[in-house]
N, C-alpha and C positions, 0 to 999 in steps of 0.2 A: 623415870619412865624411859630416859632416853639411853641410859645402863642396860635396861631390864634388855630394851631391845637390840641392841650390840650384842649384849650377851647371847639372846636366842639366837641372833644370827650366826654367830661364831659356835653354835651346838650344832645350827642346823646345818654349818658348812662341814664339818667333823663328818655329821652322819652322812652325806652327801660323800664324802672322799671317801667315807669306808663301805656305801653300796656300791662308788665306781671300781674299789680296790678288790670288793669281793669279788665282783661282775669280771674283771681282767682276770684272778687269779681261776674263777672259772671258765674262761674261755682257755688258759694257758694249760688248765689242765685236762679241757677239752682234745686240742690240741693234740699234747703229748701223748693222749690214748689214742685217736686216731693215727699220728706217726706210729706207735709202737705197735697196734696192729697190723696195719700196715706191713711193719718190718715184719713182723710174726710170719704171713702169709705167703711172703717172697721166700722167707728162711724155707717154710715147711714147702713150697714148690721145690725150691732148688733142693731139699733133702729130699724128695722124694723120684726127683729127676737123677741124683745122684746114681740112689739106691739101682732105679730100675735097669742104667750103664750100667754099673755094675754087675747085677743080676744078668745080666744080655753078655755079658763080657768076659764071667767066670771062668765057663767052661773053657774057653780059650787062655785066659792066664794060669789057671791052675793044670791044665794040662800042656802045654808046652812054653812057660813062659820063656825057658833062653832060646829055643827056634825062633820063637816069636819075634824076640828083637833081632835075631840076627837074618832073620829071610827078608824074601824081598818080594816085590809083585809078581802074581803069578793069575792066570786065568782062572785055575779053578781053588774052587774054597778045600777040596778035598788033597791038594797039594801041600806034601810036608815041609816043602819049604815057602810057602807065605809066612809073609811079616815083612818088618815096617822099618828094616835098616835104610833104606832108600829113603825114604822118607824123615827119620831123623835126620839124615844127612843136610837135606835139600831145608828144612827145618833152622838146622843150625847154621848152616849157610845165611840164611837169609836172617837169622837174629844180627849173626857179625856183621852183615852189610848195613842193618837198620842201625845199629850201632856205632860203626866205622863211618857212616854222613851223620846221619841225625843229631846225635849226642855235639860232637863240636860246634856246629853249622848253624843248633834248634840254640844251644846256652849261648854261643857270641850273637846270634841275633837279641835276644834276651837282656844280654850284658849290654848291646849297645843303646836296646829300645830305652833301658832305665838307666841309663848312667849317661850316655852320650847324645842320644839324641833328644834335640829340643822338641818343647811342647807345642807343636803347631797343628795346621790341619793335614800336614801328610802324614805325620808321626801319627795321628786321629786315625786316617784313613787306613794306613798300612794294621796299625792294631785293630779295628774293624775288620779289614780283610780276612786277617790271620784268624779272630776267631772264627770266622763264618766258613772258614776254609777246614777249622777241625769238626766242622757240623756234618761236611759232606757225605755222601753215603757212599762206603767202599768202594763200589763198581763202577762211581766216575774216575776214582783213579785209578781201576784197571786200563778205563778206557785209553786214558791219557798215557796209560804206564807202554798197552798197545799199540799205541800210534809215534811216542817218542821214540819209546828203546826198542821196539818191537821191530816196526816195521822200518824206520827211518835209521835207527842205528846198527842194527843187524839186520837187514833185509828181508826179515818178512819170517825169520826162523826164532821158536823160542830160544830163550837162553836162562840161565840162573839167574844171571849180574842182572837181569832184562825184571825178574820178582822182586829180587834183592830192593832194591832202587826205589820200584812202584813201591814197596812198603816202606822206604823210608821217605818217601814223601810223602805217604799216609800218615804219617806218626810225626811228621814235622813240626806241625800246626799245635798239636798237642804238647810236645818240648817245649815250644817256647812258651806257649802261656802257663804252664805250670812252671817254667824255668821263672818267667816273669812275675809272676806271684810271689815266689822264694826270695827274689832279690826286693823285691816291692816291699815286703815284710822285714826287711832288715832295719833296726834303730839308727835312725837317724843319730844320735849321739854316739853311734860306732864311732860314723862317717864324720862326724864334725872332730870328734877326739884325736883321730886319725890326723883329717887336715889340721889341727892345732900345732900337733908337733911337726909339722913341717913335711909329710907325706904327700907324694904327685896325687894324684888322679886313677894309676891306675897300682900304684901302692895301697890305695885304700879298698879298691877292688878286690887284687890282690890278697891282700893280710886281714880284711874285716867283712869285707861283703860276702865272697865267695865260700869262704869258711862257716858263717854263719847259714846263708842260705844254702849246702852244701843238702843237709837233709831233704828238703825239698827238692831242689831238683834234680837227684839221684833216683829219690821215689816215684817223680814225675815220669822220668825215664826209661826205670825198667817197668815201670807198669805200662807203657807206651810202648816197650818191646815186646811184653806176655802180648798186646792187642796183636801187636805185630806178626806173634808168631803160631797165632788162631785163625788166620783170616783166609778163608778162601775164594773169596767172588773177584777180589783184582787178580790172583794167581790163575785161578781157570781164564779170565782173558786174557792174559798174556803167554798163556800156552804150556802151563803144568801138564805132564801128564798124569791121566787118569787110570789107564791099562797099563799093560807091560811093559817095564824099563829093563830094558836091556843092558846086563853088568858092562859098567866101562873099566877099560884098563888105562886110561889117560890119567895125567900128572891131574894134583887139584885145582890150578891153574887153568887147566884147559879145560876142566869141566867148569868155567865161573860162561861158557859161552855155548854148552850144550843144552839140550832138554832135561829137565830135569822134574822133581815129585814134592812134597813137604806133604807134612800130616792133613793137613784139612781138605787136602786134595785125594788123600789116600781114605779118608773116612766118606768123603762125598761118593767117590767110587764103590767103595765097597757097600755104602746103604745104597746106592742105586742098583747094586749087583745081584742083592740079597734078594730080589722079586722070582729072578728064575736062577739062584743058588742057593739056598738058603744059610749055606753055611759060611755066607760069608757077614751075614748078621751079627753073631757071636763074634766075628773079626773084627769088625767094625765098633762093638761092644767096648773091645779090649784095646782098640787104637784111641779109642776118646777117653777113656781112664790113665791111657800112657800120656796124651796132649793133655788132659788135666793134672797131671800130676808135674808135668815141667811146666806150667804155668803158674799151679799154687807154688813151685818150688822159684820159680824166678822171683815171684809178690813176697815168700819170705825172706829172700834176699833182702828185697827193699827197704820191708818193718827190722831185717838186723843191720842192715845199712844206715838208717835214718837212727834208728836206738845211740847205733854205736859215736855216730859222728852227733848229735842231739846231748851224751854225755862229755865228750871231747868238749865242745862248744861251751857245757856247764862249768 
């Protein structure tokens, strides 16, 4: 008697583990249809946001695309030389400055949170900070961009280096904790193989850390630059402008301290223009498929960055 009922138990626990296994494997494939629809309907927005840029945009690329990039702002949409050289400039300016601080400044804070500094409550505090600081919404750090470089360090006059700057402390916060993830990810038995054979501290950095997490926060990086170099709400407060730049003949040194333009300032302008121009619609069309196309082109960078050095690594 006392078999029979072991025995049932041990049938009845069986079925019991294979209603809860079915029950989870349904819920998991629950799940995965809700994710992937999901993804479905963002894909099919953003293809069809695409489309319609484009569409808005054609007429202007297929009818002048080399003026296009080589003009510059101009009042009316019926002028043969608008286009968006000023703009690229001001653009790329401001990638090299996010890059020339950001990149060193966002990986050694990174390098030291996870290699040198200890686990305490500032080391807590500080990483807390940092992330809650890549939460923020752009236009606080125009405001700050504003008030530091704007008005306290150049008197109150826009400048390049004044965008340049407020964008790399927008993208700061973001370096380092995806900088920090890369090296957080790295095998511990690098690091110990490393110290075995008699390697410092910062020899293991050096030759096992940084190599290995090297894909990551490369990718961390320029994908923090593409953000960087789409963003218009800190540039319009620190004083892009929006109307007519006037060609300078100054060295490019001395334009890092004039007023200056970048693309998201030149699209903002030009859809606010389109109301009583219309033809600056189609311009504006064709500036946001030119700022999308160096943004998907910096993001492939990154996926042939990370491949390349991901193979190295193997």
């Amino acid at each position: 008697m006392g078999l029979s009922t072991i025995g049932d138990n041990q049938v009845a626990r069986r079925v019991e583990d294979e209603i809860f296994r079915s029950g989870r494997d349904l819920r998991g494939t629950g799940f995965r249809t809700l994710m992937f629809s999901a993804l479905a309907v963002s894909v099919f927005i953003l293809a069809v946001l695409i489309v319609q840029v484009v569409v808005d945009g054609w007429p202007t690329l297929s009818g002048r695309f080399g003026d296009f990039w080589s003009g510059t702002l101009r009042s009316r949409s019926s002028d043969d030389g608008l286009g968006i050289s000023q703009g690229l400039k001001g653009s790329v300016w401001i990638a090299a400055f996010v890059a020339f601080f950001s990149f060193p400044i966002g990986v050694s804070a990174a390098i030291y949170l996870e290699e040198y500094a200890p686990r305490n409550w500032l080391t807590n505090t500080i990483d807390i900070a940092i992330r809650n600081l890549a939460g923020v919404p752009s236009v606080v750090y125009g405001l700050l961009g504003l008030f530091l470089f704007v008005k306290t360090l150049n008197g109150g006059q826009s400048a390049l280096f004044a965008g340049g700057l407020t964008l790399a402390i927008l993208v700061l916060p973001i370096i380092v904790i995806t900088s920090a993830e890369a090296i957080r990810a790295v095998p511990s038995s690098l690091k110990q193989g490393a110290y075995g054979v008699g390697a410092t501290q910062w020899d293991v950095i050096r030759t096992q850390v940084l190599p290995f997490a090297a894909p990551g926060i490369l990718t961390g990086t320029l994908l923090s630059l593409s953000r960087a170099v789409g963003e218009a709400a800190p540039l319009i407060l620190v004083g892009a402008i929006t109307g007519r730049l006037a060609a300078r003949d100054s060295s490019l040194i001395d334009q890092l301290g004039e007023r200056f333009t970048a693309m998201p300032i030149i699209i903002v302008g030009w859809v606010r223009n389109s109301g009583a121009d219309e033809g600056f619609g189609p311009a504006a069309g064709a500036a946001i498929v030119v700022l999308l196309a160096l943004v998907i082109a910096m993001n492939s960078v990154a996926v042939l960055l990370r491949g390349y050095f991901e193979k190295k690594r193997g």
